[in-house]
C-alpha positions as CSV (number, residue, x, y, z in Angstrom):
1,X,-82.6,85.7,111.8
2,X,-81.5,88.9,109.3
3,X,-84.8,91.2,108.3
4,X,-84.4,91.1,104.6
5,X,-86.8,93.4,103.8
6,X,-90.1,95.0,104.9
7,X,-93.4,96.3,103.4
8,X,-96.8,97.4,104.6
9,X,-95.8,96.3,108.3
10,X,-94.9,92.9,106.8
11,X,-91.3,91.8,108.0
12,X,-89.8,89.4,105.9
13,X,-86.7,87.4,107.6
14,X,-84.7,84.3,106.5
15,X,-82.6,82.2,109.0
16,X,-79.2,80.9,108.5
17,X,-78.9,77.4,108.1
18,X,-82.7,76.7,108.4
19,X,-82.8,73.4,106.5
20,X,-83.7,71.1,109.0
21,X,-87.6,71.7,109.5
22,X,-88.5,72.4,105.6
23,X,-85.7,71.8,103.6
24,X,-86.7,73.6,100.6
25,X,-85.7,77.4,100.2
26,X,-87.9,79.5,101.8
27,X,-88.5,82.8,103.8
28,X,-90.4,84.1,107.1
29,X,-92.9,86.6,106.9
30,X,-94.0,88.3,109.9
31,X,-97.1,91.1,110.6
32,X,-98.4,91.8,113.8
33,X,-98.4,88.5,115.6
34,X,-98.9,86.5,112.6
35,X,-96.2,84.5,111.2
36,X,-96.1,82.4,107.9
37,X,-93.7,80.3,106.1
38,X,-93.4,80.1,102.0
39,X,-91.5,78.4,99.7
40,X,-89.5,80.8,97.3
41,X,-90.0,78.8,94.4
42,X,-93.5,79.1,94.1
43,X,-95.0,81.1,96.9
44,X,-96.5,78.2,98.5
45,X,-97.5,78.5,102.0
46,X,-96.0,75.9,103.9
47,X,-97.0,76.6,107.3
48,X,-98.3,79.7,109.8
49,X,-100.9,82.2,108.0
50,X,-100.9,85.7,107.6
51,X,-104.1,87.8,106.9
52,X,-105.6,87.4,103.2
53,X,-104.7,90.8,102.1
54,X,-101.0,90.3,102.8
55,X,-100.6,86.7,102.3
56,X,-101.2,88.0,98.1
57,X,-98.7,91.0,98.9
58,X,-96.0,88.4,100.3
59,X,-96.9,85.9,97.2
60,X,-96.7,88.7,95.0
61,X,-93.1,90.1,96.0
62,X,-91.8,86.3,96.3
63,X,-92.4,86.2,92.2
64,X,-90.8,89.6,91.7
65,X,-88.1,88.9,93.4
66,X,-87.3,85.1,93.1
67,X,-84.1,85.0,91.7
68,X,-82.7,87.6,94.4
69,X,-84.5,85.4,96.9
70,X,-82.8,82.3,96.0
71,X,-79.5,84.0,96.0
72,X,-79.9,84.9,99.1
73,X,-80.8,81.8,100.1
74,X,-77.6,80.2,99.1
75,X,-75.8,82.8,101.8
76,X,-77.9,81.9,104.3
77,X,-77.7,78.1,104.0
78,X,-74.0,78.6,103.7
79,X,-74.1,81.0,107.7
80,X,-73.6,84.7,105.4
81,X,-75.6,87.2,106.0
82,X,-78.2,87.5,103.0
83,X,-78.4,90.8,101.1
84,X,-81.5,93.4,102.0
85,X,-84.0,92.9,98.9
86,X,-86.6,95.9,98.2
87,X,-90.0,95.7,99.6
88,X,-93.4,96.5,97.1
89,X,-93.2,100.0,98.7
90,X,-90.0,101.0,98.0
């Protein structure tokens, strides 16, 4: 599962081929033993948590970088390796 991008200790990742469980484009997000699930299209949380304060940050970078996101989705799905995306420190 490629790290796609990182920010504030949040590690965002995106397995290949992971349509079985969700089925709807989405990424992993990661932060210190915390690990959530959201859908790319609207930020929804679909499963796991993260703490409040990052949950917004992760929300947040989803909708500035959805269309990126879902590009990189399509690799993924697909077994490529998804491009690196900028985090909301960068």
């Amino acid at each position: 599962m490629p790290t796609i991008s990182m920010f504030y200790g949040i590690l965002i990742r995106m397995f290949f081929r992971d349509i079985e469980r969700h089925n709807l484009p989405h990424i992993h997000a990661d932060y210190q033993g915390y690990v959530a699930v959201y859908s790319i299209y609207d930020g929804k949380l679909l499963a796991g948590q993260l703490p409040s304060n990052k949950h917004k940050l992760v929300v947040a970078w989803i909708e500035i970088h959805k269309d990126d996101l879902l590009a990189d989705w399509e690799l993924a799905v697909n077994g490529k390796k998804p491009f690196p995306i900028k985090g909301l420190d960068q």
